[in-house]
C-alpha positions as CSV (number, residue, x, y, z in Angstrom):
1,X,58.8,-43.4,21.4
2,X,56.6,-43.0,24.0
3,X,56.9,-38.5,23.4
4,X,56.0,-39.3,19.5
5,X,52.8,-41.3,20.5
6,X,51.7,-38.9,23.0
7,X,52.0,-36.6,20.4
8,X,50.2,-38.0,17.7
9,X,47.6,-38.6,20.2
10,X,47.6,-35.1,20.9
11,X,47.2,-33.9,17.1
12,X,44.6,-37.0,16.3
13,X,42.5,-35.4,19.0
14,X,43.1,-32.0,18.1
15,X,42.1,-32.5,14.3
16,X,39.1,-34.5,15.4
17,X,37.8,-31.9,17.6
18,X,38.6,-29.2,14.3
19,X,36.4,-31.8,12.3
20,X,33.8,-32.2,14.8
21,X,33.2,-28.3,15.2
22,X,33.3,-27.8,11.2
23,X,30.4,-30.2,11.0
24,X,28.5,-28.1,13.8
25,X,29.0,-25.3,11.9
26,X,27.8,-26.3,8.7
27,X,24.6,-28.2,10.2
28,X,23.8,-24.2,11.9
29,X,24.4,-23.2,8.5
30,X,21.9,-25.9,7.0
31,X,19.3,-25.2,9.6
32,X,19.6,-21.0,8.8
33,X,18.9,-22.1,5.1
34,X,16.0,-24.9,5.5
35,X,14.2,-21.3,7.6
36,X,15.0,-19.7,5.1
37,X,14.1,-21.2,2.5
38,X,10.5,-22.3,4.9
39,X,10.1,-18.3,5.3
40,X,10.5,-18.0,1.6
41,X,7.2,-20.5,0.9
42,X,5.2,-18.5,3.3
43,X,5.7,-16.0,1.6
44,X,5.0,-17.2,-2.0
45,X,1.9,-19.1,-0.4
46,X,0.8,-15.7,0.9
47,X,1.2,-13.9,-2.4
48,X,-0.4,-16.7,-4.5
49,X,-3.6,-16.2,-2.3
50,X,-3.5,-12.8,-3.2
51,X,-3.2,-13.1,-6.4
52,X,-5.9,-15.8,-6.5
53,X,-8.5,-13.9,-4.7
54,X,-7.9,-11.0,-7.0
55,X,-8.5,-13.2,-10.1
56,X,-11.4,-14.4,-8.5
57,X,-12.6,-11.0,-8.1
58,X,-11.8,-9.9,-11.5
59,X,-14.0,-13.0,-12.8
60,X,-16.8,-12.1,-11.2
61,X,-16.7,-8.8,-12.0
62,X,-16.0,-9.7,-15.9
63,X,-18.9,-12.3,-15.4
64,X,-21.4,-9.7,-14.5
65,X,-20.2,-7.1,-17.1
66,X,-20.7,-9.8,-19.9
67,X,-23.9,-10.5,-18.5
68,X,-25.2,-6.9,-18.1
69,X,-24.0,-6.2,-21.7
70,X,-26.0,-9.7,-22.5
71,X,-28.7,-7.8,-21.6
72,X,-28.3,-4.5,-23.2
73,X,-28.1,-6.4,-26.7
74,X,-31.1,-7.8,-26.3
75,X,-32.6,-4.6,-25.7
76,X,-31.0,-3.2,-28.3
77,X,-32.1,-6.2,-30.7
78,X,-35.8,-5.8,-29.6
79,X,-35.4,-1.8,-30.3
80,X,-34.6,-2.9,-33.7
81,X,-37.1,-5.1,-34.5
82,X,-39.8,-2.3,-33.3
83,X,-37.6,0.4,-35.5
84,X,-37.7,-2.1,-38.5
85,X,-41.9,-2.4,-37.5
86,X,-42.3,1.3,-37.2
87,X,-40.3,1.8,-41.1
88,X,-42.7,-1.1,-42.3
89,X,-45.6,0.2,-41.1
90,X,-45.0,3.5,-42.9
91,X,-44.1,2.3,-45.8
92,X,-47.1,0.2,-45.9
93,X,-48.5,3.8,-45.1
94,X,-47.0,5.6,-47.9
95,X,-48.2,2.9,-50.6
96,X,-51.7,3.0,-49.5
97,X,-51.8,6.8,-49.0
98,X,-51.2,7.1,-52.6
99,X,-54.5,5.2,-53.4
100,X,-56.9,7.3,-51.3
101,X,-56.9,10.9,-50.1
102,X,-53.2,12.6,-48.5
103,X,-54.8,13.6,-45.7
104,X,-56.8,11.0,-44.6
105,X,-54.7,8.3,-45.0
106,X,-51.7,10.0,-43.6
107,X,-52.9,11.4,-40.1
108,X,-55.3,7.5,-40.0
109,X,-51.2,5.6,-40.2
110,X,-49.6,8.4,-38.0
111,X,-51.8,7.6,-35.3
112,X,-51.5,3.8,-35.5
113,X,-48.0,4.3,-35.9
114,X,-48.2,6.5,-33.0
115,X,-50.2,3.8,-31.1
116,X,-48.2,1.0,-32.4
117,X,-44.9,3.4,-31.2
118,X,-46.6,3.6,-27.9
119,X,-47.5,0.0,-27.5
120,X,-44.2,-1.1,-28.0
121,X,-42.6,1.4,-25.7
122,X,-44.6,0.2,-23.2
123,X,-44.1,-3.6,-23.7
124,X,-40.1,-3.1,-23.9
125,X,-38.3,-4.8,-21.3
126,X,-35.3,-2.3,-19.4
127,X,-32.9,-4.7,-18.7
128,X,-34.7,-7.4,-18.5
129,X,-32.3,-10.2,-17.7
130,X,-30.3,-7.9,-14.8
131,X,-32.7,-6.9,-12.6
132,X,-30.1,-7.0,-10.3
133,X,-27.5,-4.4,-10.2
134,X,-24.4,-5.4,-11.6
135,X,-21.8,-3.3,-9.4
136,X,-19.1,-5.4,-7.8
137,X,-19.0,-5.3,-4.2
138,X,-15.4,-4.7,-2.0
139,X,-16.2,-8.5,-1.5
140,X,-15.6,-9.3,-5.4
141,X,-19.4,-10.3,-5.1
142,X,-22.3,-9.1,-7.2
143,X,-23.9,-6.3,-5.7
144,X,-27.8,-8.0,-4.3
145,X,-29.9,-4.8,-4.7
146,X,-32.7,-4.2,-7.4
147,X,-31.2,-2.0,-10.3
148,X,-32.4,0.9,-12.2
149,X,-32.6,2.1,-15.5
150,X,-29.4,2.3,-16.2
151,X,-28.1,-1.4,-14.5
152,X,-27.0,0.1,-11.2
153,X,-28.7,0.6,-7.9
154,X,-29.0,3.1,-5.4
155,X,-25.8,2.9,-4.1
156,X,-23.5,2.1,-6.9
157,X,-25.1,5.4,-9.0
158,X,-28.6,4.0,-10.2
C-alpha cells in the first residue's frame, strides 16, 4: 500500500511538473506574440507618418497650384474686358467713320485705339496675386522667392 502511494506520488509530481513547463511554454509563446504584434504598430505608426507627411505635401502643393491658377483667371478675365474695350472702341470707330471722311476718322480711332491698347498693356497686372513663386520646395513648402513672368522664380525655371 505503501509502493502504490509512493507511486502515485511519483506520477502526481511528474504530471505537475509536465503542466508547470506547458504553461512556461505558452507564456514564451505569448511574450514572442505581444513583440510581435508591438513591432507590428511601429511599423504601421511609421508608415502612417509617411503617408501623412506626403498628404501634407500634396496639399500644399494643390493649395498653391489652385491659387496660381486663381491668378491666371483673373488675368485672363481683365484681358478680356480690355479685348471686349478694344472691339467697342472700333466699332464705335466704324459707326462714326461712316459719317465723316475714311481717312480721317480711321487713322484718328487707330491711334486711340492704339493708345488705349497701350494704356491697358501697361496697367495689366502679371500675376498679380502670386508674386511669389509657386514651386513646391523638397520641404512640401511654397517656394519664398519673387516670381517671374511666368509664376516661377529663378530657380524653379522663371
Amino acid at each position: 500500500m505503501e509502493n502504490i502511494m509512493n507511486n502515485l506520488f511519483k506520477i502526481i509530481f511528474l504530471l505537475s511538473f509536465v503542466l508547470s513547463f506547458n504553461t512556461i511554454a505558452q507564456k514564451t509563446d505569448v511574450r514572442v506574440e505581444i513583440y510581435d504584434l508591438k513591432e507590428d504598430v511601429k511599423k504601421l505608426q511609421s508608415e502612417n507618418q509617411k503617408l501623412s507627411n506626403d498628404l501634407t505635401t500634396s496639399i500644399v502643393k494643390y493649395e498653391n497650384r489652385i491659387l496660381d491658377l486663381g491668378a491666371k483667371i483673373e488675368d485672363l478675365r481683365f484681358e478680356i474686358n480690355v479685348l471686349k474695350r478694344i472691339v467697342e472702341q472700333y466699332r464705335n470707330g466704324v459707326s462714326s467713320s461712316s459719317t465723316t471722311t475714311p481717312s480721317s476718322s480711321s487713322s484718328q480711332n487707330s491711334t486711340s485705339t492704339e493708345e488705349n491698347i497701350s494704356e491697358k498693356s501697361e496697367s495689366k497686372p502679371k500675376y498679380q496675386s502670386s508674386s511669389q513663386c509657386s514651386a513646391t520646395t523638397k520641404k512640401g513648402t511654397r517656394c519664398s522667392r519673387s516670381a517671374r513672368s511666368n509664376g516661377l522664380c529663378w530657380q524653379h525655371g522663371g
